[in-house]
C-alpha positions in Angstrom: -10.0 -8.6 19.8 -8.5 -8.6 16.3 -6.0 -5.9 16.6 -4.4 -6.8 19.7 -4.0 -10.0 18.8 -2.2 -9.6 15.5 0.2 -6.9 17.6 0.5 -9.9 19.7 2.3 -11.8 16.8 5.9 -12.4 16.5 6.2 -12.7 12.5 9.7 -14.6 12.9 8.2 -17.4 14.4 6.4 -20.2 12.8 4.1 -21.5 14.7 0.4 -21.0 15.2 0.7 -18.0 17.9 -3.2 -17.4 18.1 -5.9 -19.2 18.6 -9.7 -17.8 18.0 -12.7 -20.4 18.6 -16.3 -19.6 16.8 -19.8 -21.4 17.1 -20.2 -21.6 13.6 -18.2 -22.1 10.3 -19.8 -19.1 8.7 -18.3 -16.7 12.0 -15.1 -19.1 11.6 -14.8 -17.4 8.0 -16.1 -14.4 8.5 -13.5 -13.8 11.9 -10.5 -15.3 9.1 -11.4 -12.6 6.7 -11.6 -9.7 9.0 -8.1 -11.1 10.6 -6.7 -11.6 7.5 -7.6 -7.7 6.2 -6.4 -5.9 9.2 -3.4 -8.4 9.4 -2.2 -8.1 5.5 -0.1 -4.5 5.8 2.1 -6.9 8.9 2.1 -9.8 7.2 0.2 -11.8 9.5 -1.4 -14.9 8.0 -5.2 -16.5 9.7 -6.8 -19.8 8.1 -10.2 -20.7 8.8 -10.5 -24.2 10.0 -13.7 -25.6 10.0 -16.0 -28.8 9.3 -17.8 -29.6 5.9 -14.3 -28.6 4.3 -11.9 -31.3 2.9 -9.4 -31.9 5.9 -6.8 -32.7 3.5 -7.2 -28.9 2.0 -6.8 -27.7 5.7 -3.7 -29.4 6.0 -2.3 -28.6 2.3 -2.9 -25.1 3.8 -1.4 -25.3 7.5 1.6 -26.2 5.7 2.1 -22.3 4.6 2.6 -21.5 8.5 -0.3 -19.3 9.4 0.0 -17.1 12.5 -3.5 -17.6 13.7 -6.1 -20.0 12.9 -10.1 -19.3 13.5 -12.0 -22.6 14.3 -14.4 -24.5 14.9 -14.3 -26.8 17.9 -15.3 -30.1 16.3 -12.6 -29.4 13.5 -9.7 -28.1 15.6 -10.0 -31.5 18.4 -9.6 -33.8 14.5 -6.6 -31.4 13.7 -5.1 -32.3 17.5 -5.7 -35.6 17.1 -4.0 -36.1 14.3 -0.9 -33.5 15.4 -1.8 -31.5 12.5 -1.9 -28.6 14.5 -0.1 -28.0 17.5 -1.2 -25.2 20.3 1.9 -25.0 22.0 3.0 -21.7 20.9 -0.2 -19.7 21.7 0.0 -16.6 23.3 -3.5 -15.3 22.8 -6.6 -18.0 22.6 -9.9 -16.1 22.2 -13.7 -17.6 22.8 -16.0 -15.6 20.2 -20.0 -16.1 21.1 -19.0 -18.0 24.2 -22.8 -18.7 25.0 -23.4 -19.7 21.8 -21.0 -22.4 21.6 -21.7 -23.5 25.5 -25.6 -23.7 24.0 -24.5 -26.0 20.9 -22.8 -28.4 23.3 -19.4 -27.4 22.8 -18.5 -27.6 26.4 -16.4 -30.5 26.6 -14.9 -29.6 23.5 -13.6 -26.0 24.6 -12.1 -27.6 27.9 -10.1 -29.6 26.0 -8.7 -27.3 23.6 -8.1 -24.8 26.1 -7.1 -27.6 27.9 -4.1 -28.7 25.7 -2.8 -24.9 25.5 0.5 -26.0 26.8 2.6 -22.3 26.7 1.9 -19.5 28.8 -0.9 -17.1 26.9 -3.9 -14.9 27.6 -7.4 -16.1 27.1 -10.3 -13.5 26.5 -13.9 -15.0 26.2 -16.3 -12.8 24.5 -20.0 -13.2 25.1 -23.5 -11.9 24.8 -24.7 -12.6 28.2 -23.3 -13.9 31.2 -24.8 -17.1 31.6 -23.4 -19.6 34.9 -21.4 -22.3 32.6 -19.7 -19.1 31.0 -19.0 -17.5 34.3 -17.3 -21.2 35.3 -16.0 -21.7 32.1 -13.7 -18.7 32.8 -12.7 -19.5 36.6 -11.4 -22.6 35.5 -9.3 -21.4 32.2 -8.3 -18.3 33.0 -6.0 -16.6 36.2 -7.8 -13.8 38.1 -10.1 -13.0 35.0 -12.0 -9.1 34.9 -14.7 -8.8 33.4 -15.4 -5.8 31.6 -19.5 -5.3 30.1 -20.2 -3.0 27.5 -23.3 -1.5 27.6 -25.2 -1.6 24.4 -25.7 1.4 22.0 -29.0 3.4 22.3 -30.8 1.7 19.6 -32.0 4.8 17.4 -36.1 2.6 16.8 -38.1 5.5 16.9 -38.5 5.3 13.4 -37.7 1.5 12.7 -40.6 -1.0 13.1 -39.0 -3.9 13.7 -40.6 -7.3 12.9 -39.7 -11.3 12.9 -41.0 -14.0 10.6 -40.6 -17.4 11.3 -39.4 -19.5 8.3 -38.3 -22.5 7.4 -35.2 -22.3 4.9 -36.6 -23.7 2.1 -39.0 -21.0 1.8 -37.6 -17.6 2.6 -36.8 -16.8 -0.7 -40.2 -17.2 -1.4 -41.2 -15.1 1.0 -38.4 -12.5 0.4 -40.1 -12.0 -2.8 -43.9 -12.0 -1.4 -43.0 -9.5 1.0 -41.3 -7.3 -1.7 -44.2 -7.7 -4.0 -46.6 -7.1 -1.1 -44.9 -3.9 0.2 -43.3 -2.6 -2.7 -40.8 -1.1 -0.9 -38.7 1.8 -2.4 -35.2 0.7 -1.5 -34.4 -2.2 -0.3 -31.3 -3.8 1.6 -31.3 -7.4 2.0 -28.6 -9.1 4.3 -27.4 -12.6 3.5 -24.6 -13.9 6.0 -21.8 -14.8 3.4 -20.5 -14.0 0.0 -22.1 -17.2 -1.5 -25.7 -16.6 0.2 -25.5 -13.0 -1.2 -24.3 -13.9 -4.5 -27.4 -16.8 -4.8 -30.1 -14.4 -3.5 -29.0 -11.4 -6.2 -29.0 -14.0 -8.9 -32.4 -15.7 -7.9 -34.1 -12.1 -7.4 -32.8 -11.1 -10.9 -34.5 -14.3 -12.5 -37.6 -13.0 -11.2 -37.4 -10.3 -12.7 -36.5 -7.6 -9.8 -33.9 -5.0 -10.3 -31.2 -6.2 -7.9 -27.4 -6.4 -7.7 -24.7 -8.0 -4.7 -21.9 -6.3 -2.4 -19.9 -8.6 -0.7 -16.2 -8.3 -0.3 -14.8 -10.6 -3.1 -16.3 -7.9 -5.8 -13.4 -5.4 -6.7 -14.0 -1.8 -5.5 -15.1 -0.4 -8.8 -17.8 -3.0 -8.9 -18.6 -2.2 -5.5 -18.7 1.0 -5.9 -20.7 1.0 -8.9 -23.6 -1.3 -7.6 -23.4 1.8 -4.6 -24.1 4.3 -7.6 -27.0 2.4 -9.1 -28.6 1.9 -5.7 -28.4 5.6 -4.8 -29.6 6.7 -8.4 -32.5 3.6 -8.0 -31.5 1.9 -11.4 -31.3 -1.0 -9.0 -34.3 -1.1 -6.3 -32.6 -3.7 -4.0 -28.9 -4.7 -2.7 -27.9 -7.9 -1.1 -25.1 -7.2 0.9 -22.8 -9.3 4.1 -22.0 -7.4 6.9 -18.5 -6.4 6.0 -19.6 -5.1 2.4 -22.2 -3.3 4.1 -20.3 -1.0 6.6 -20.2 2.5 6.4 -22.8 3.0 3.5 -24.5 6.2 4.0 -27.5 5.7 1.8 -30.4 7.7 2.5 -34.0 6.8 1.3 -33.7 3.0 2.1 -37.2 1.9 3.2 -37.1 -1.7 3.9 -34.2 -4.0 5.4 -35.1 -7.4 5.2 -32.4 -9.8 7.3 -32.7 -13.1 5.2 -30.1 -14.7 7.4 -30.1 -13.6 11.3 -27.1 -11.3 12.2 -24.5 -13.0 14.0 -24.8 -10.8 17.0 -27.1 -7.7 18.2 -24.0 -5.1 16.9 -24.6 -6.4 13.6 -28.7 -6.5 14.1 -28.6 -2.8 15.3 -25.6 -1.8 12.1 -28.3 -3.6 9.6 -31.5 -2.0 10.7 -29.7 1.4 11.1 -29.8 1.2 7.2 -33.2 2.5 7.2 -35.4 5.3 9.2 -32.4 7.9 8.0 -33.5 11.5 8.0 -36.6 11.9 9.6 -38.1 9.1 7.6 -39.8 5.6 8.8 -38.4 2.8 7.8 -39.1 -1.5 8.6 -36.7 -3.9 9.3 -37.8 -7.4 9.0 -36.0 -10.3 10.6 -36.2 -14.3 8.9 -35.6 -16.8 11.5 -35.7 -20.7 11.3 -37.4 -23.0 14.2 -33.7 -23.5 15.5 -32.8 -19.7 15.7 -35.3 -18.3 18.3 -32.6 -18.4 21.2 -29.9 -16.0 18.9 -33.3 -14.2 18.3 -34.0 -13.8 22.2 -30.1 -12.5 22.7 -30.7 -9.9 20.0 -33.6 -8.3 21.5 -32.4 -8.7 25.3 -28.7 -7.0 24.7 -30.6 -4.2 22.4 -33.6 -4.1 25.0 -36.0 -4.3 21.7 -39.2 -6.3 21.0 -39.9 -7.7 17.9 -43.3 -8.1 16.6 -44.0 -11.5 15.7 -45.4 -11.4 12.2 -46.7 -14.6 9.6 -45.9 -14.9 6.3 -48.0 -13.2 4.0 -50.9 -15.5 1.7 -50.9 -16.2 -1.4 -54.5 -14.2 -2.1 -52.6 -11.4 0.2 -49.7 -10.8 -2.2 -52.2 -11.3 -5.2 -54.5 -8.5 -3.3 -51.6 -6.5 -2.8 -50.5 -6.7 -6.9 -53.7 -5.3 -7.7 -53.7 -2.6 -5.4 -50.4 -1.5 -7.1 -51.5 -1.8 -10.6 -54.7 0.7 -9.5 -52.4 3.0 -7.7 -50.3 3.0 -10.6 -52.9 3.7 -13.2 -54.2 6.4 -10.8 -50.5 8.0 -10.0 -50.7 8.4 -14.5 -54.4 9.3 -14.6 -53.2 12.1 -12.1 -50.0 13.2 -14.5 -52.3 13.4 -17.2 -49.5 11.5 -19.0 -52.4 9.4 -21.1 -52.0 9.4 -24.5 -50.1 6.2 -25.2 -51.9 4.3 -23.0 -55.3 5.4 -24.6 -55.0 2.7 -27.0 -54.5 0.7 -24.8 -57.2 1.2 -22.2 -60.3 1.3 -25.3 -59.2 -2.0 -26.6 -59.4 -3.1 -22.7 -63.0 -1.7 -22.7 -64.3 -2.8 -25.8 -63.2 -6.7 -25.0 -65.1 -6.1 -21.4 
């Protein structure tokens, strides 16, 4: 919906001319950055508006005269209550994850925005499935609506085994770096869902001591480029990458994707795991999900007509168990190089204190 509504803009007047509501802050963002890139070359200006942000910020900013704005619902109704913004120059109002937002209870909310869309405009409503309360959401907001389905990609799997861990937040990072011990995976892609998750998860995995660097799309293009070139030579062995930093990389030899943060929606599930199982080769895509999340888990598999395999968390003795078998593989892997003769030393003085 992105390009047609910034053609839809009329740069010479001032007023908020679109209107795009989103379930969640972090989509509210992600939908204002995306806006805001193909938008920059017309000069057409989105602000995210959403809750947990200083409101006086939000104003400060609204005062700049953004075209569109990208909202949450609870945080747009305190902006029209207090006139802060006004929708009475929208000519395009667009419901992102319409289910989504009808499941979090923003049902009176949207009729009341939509609602108080007082100039003539076109309203498209965007959603996973096609649930009743959507279905009446757009008889009663929109004239003679169509409804256009788009049927979902052939998800490429043959080669993906596709697994879900549930998690709660406090202890995925953990788990992150169980799994990685545990599987020792060759290269790996881990998916955070914004540029503050990714840059925390890269800096927590390099305390540990793993080999692992962050794409996102505040980091210039040299630097992005350059974390591209140490991934593909394996200098690093794992990226942490959003969505939007993510797209387009043809990297071949990526083993494991491990979704930290569940995708927004299945295009997103199906562009992450499509990261690995390149080339003939088999890859695993693991998905972390909290308690709250199974529904948007559900969604995924029934628009990409997949099944995860539930998995649980690996032990403690497990990862321990799975250390040692990588230490014995490794002595093995040099035993069969016959590359021995600085760790000869190293392996009497090992025997004679045995």
């Amino acid at each position: 919906f992105g390009i047609p509504l910034i053609e839809g803009v009329e740069l010479g007047e001032e007023a908020i001319q679109g209107l795009v509501l989103a379930p969640t802050r972090e989509l509210a963002i992600q939908v204002a950055e995306e806006l805001n890139r193909i938008g920059q070359v017309k000069g057409v200006k989105t602000l995210p508006i959403y809750g947990g942000q200083d409101i006086n910020r939000q104003i400060k900013a609204l005062k700049n005269r953004p075209h569109i704005i990208s909202a949450t619902p609870g945080r747009l109704m305190d902006h029209m209550k207090r006139r802060t913004i006004r929708l009475s120059h929208i000519r395009t109002a667009v419901l992102d994850e319409a289910d989504e937002m009808l499941n979090m209870g923003f049902i009176e909310d949207i009729q009341t925005i939509l609602g108080g869309i007082s100039s003539p405009h076109q309203t498209l409503l965007f959603s996973a499935t096609m649930s009743k309360q959507v279905q009446s959401l757009a008889q009663k907001f929109m004239n003679t609506p169509e409804l256009v389905k788009v049927k979902a990609k052939e998800l490429t799997v043959k080669n993906i085994e596709q697994q879900y861990m549930e998690i709660p937040e406090n202890r995925k990072f953990d788990v992150l770096c169980n799994l990685v011990d545990l599987q020792s995976p060759d290269l790996t892609i881990v998916f955070g869902r914004t540029k503050k998750r990714v840059d925390e998860l890269a800096q927590g995995l390099k305390k540990r001591g793993y080999a692992a660097e962050g794409i996102h799309g505040d980091l210039t293009q040299s630097k992005r480029a350059d974390v591209i070139r140490q991934f593909k030579e394996h200098t690093i062995e794992i990226m942490v990458a959003t969505d939007v930093a993510a797209r387009g990389l043809d990297i071949t030899g990526v083993s494991h994707v491990y979704n930290f943060d569940i995708p927004q929606d299945p295009e997103s599930y199906v562009h992450r795991i499509g990261r690995t199982g390149r080339a003939g080769n088999k890859g695993l895509a693991v998905t972390f999900i909290t308690s709250r999340e199974r529904h948007h888990l559900k969604v995924i598999e029934d628009v990409t007509k997949t099944k995860m395999s539930r998995q649980s968390p690996p032990t403690s003795s497990e990862v321990i168990a799975g250390n040692q078998e990588e230490i014995i593989h490794r002595v093995l892997n040099t035993i069969d190089k016959r590359e021995l003769g600085e760790y000869k030393p190293v392996a009497e003085k090992l025997l004679e204190e045995v």
